[in-house]
C-alpha positions as CSV (number, residue, x, y, z in Angstrom):
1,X,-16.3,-22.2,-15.3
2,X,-15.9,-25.8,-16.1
3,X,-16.0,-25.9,-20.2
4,X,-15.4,-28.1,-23.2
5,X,-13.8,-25.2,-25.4
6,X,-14.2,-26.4,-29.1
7,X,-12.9,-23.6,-30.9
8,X,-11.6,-19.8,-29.8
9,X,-10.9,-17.3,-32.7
10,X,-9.8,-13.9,-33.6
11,X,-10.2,-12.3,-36.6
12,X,-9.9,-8.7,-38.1
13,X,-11.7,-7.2,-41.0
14,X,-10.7,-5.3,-43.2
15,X,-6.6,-6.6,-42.1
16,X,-5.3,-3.5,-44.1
17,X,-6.4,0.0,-43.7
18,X,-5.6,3.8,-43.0
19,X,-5.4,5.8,-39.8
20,X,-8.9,7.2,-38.6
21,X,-11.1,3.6,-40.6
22,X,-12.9,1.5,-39.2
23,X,-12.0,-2.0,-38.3
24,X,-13.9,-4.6,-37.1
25,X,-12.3,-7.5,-34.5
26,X,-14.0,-10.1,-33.5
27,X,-13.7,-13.2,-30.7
28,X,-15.9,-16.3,-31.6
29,X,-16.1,-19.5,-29.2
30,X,-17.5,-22.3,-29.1
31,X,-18.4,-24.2,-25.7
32,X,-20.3,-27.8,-25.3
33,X,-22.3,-26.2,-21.9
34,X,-25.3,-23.9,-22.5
35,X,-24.3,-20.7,-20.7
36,X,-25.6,-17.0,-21.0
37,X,-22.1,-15.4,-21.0
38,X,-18.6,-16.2,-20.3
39,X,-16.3,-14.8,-17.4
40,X,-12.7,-14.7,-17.2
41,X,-12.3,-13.2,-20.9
42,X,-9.0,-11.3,-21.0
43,X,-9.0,-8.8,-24.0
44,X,-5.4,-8.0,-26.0
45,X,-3.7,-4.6,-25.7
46,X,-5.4,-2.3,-28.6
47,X,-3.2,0.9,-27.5
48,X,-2.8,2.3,-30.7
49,X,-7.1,2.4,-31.6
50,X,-10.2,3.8,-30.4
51,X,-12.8,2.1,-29.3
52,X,-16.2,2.9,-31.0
53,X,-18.7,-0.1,-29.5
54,X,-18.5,-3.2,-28.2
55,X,-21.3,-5.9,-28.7
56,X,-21.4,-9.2,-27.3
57,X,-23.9,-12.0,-27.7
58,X,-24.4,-16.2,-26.7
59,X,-26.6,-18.7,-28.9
60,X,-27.1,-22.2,-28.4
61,X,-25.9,-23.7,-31.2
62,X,-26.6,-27.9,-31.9
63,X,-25.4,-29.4,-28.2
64,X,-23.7,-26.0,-27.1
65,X,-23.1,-22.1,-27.4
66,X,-21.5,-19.9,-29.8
67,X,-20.3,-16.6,-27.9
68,X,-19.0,-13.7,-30.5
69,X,-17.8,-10.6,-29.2
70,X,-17.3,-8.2,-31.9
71,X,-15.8,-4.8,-31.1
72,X,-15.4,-1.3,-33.4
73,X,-12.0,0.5,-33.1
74,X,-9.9,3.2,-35.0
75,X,-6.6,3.1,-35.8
76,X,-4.9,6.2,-34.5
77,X,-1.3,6.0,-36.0
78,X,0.3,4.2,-39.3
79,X,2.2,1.1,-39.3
80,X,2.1,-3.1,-38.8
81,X,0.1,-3.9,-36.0
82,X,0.2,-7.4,-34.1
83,X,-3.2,-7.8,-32.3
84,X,-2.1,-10.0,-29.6
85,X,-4.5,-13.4,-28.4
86,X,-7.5,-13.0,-26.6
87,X,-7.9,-15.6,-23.3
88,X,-10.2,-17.9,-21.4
89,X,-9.2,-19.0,-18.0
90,X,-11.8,-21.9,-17.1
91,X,-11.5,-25.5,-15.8
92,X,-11.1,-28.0,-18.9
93,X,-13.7,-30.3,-18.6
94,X,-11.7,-33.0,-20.6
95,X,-8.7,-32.7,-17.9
96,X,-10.4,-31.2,-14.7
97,X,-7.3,-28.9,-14.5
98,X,-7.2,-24.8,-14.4
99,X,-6.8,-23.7,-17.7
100,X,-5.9,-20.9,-20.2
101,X,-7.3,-20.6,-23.6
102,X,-6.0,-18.5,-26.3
103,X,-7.3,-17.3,-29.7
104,X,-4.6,-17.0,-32.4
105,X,-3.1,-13.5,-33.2
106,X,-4.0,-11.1,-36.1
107,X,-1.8,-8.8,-38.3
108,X,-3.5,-5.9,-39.9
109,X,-1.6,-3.0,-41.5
110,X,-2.6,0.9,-41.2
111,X,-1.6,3.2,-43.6
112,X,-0.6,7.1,-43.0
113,X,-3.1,9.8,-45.0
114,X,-3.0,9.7,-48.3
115,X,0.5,12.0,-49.0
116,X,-1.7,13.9,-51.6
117,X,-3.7,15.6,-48.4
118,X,0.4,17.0,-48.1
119,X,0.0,19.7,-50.6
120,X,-3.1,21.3,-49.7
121,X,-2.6,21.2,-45.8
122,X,1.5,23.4,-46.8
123,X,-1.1,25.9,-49.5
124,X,-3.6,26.0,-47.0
125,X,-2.4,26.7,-43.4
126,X,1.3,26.3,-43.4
127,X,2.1,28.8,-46.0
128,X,0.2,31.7,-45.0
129,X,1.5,30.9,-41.6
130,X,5.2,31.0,-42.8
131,X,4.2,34.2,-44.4
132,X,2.7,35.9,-41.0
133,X,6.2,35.0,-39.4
134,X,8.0,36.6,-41.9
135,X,5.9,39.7,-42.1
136,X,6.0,39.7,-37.9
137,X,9.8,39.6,-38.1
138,X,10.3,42.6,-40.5
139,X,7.6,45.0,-38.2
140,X,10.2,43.9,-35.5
141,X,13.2,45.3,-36.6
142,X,11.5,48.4,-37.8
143,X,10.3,49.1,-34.2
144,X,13.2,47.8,-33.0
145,X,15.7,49.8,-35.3
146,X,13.1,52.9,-34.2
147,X,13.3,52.5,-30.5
148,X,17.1,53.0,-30.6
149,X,17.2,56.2,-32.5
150,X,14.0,57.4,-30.1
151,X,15.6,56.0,-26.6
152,X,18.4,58.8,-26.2
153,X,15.6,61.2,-25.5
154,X,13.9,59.5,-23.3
155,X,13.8,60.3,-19.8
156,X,15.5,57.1,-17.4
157,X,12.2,55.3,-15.8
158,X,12.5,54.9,-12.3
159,X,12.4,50.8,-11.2
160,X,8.8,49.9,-10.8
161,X,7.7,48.0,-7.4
162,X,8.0,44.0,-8.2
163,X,4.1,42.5,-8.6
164,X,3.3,40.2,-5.8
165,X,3.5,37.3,-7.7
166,X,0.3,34.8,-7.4
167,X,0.0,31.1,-5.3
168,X,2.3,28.3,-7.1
169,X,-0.2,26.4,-9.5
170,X,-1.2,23.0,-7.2
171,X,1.4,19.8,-8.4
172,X,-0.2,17.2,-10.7
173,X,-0.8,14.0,-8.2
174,X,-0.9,11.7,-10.5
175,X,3.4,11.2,-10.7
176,X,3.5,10.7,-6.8
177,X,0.4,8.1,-7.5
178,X,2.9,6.3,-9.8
179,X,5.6,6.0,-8.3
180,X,3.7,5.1,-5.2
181,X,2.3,2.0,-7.3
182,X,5.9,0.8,-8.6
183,X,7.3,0.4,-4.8
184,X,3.9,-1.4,-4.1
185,X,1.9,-3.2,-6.4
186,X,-1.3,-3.3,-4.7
187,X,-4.7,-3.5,-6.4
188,X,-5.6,-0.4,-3.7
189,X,-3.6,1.9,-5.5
190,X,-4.6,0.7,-9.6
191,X,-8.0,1.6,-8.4
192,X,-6.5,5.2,-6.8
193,X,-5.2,5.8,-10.2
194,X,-8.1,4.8,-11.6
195,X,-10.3,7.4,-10.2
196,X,-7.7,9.9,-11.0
197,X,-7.9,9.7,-14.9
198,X,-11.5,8.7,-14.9
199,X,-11.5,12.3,-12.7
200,X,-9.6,14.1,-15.3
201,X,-12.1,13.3,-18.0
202,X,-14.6,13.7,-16.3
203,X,-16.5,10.6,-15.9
204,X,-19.6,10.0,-14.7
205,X,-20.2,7.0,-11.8
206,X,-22.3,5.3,-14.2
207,X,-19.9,5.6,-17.7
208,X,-18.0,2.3,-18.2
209,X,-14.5,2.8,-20.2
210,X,-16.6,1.6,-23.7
211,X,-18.9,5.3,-23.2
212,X,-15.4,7.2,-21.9
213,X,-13.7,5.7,-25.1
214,X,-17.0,6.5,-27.5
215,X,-17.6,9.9,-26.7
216,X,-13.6,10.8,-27.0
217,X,-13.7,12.0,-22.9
218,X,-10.0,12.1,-23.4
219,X,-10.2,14.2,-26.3
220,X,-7.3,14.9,-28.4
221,X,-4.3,13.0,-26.2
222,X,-4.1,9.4,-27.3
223,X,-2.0,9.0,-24.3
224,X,-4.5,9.8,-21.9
225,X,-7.2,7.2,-23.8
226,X,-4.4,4.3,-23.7
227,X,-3.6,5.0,-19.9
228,X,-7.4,4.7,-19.3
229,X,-7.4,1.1,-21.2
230,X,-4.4,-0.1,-19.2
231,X,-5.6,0.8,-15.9
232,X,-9.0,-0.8,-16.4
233,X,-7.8,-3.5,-17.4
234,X,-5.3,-3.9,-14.2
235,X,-8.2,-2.7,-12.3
236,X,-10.5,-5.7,-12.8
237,X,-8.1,-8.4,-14.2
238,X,-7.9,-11.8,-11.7
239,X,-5.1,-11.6,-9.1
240,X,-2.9,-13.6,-10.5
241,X,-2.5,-11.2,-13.7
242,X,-2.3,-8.1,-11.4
243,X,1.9,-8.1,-11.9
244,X,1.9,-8.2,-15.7
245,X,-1.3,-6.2,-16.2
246,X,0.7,-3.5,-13.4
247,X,4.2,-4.0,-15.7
248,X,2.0,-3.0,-18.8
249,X,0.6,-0.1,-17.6
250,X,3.3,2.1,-16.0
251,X,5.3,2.4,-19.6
252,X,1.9,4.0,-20.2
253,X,1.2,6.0,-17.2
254,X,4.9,7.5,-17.8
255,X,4.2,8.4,-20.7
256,X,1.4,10.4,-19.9
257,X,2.8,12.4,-17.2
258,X,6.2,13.2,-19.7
259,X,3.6,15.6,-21.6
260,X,3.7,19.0,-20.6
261,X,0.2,19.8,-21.7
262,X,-2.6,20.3,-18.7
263,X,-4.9,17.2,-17.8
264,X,-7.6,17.1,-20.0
265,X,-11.1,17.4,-18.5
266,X,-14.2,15.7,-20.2
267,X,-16.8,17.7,-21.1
């Protein structure tokens, strides 16, 4: 799009909060044209949250449009967090040239749970826990100190026949789909990957990665939810981002297959 950008901003309300708040970001520009929408819009990395909605909207405003994008997450863990610049890539109708735009970057700060919460999680599920262990491990060595008196009389058990033992359980694809996509870094095998974790969560053809994200299809694994953002986004990015969107998934993608636990299928 050819565009007199006036003014492109980020900003993040509240900037300091806990893990599981609400926060809410949002991308305002302002363009001399009268359009409906705006392509080319490049959204930062939010690993780290969970997306709750998205809404966008453009209004003329005086001789232009005022676009504002303002999107619901989560925070899912503690700590300073540098939400990186949002991006336009348009023509710039005051040099004719290709251009990128950028917002500015925000810094928010999430705080852990409240350490109070400590106490009545140890007195409340911990503690009776530690207390089934211990009664677990004297019933133990009563049985066990039994058995040895008990196993001189017994009579020697004849070696039962082995049990057949069952097919192998079927090997995960999605490693061989990684490492297929790090020797070759074609947009053919982002979208193979793609369909993989979308497949894992169960997504229907119609859900989008906003309805995937709002109804928690990834459930409990964070790491599942922040491969999903990355390969979207390397899925549908322009060509000439496909390298660094690619390098900023597969830190992601490895960590998901390091977990041990099954793939987690939506409901």
């Amino acid at each position: 799009m050819r565009l007199h950008v006036r003014s492109f901003t980020l900003t993040a309300e509240p900037q300091s909060l806990r893990v599981g708040d609400t926060l809410k970001l949002r991308i305002a520009i302002r363009v001399d044209e009268n359009v409906l929408q705006l392509s080319n819009v490049t959204l930062p990395d939010l690993s780290g949250f969970d997306s709750l909605g998205d809404e966008r909207q453009c209004a003329s405003a005086g001789h232009g449009t005022q676009c504002l994008e303002t999107m619901t997450l989560s925070p899912t863990v503690p700590g300073d967090r540098t939400i990186g610049p949002t991006t336009l890539d348009a023509i710039d109708a005051r040099t004719n040239k290709p251009s990128r735009f950028a917002t500015n970057a925000v810094m928010i700060h999430v705080a852990a749970l409240p350490g109070a919460l400590a106490q009545p999680l140890f007195r409340n599920l911990v503690k009776p826990i530690l207390i089934l262990v211990l009664v677990g491990a004297a019933a133990y060595a009563l049985l066990w100190n039994f058995g040895r008196r008990s196993r001189r009389s017994m009579p020697i058990a004849r070696p039962q026949p082995e049990t057949p033992r069952g097919p192998a359980p079927p090997q995960d694809p999605l490693p061989g789909m990684i490492a297929a996509l790090r020797a070759d870094r074609a947009r053919a095998r982002v979208n193979a990957i793609r369909d993989e974790l979308r497949r894992r969560v169960g997504a229907k053809e119609e859900e989008t990665l906003a309805d995937l994200l709002a109804r928690r299809a990834a459930g409990d694994n964070p790491n599942l939810a922040d491969a999903l953002r990355a390969i979207e986004r390397a899925a549908f990015v322009d060509d000439a981002d496909l390298e660094a969107a690619i390098d900023d998934a597969l830190p992601i993608l490895d960590r998901l297959t390091a977990r041990t636990t099954p793939p987690t299928t939506g409901a």
